[in-house]
C-alpha positions in Angstrom: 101.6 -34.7 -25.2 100.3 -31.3 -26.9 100.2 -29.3 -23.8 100.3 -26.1 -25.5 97.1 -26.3 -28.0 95.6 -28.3 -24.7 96.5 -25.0 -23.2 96.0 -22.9 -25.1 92.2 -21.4 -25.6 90.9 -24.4 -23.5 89.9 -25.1 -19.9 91.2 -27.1 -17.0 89.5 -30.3 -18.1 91.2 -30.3 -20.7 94.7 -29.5 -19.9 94.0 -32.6 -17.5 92.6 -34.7 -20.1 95.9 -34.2 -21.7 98.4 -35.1 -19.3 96.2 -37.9 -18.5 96.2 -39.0 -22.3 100.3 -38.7 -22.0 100.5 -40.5 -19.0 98.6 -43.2 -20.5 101.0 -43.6 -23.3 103.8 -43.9 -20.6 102.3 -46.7 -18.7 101.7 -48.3 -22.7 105.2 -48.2 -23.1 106.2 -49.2 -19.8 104.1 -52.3 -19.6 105.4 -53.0 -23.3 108.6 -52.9 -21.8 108.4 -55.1 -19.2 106.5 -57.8 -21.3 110.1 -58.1 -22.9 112.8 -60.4 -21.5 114.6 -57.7 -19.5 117.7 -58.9 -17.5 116.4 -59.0 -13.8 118.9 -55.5 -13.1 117.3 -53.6 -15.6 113.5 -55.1 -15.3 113.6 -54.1 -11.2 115.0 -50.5 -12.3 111.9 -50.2 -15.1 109.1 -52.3 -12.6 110.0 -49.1 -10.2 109.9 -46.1 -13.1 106.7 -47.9 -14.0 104.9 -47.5 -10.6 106.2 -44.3 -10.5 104.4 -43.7 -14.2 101.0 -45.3 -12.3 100.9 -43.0 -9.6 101.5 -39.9 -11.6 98.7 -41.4 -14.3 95.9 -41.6 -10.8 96.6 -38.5 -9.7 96.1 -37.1 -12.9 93.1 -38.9 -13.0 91.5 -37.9 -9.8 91.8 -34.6 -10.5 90.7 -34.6 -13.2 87.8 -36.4 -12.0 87.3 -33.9 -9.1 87.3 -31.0 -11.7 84.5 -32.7 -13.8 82.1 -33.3 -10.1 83.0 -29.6 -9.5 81.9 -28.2 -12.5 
């Protein structure tokens, strides 16, 4: 992510539209990973990061959605 020119000189919506564009990537490369043949250890250790990466990716993306109804 470029947080700081998403920071910097821009508003809220954007900042969000940022992390949201990062957190988009990390569920990418999650779901890349998991299409692999991961031994079942390290598949149930990277299936949990990766609803981890979900959750964080809707929040992002509520608020960010809240912030655009708001304004």
């Amino acid at each position: 992510m470029d947080i700081k020119a998403a920071i910097t000189g821009k508003d809220e919506q954007a900042v969000l539209e940022e992390c949201e564009r990062g957190e988009d990537v990390a569920k990418k490369t999650y779901e890349k990973a998991l299409a692999k043949g991961l031994p079942d250890n390290i598949r149930s250790i990277v299936q949990r990061q990766y609803q981890g990466v979900v959750e964080n990716h809707d929040r992002v993306r509520d608020l960010r959605n809240r912030y655009r109804k708001a304004n």
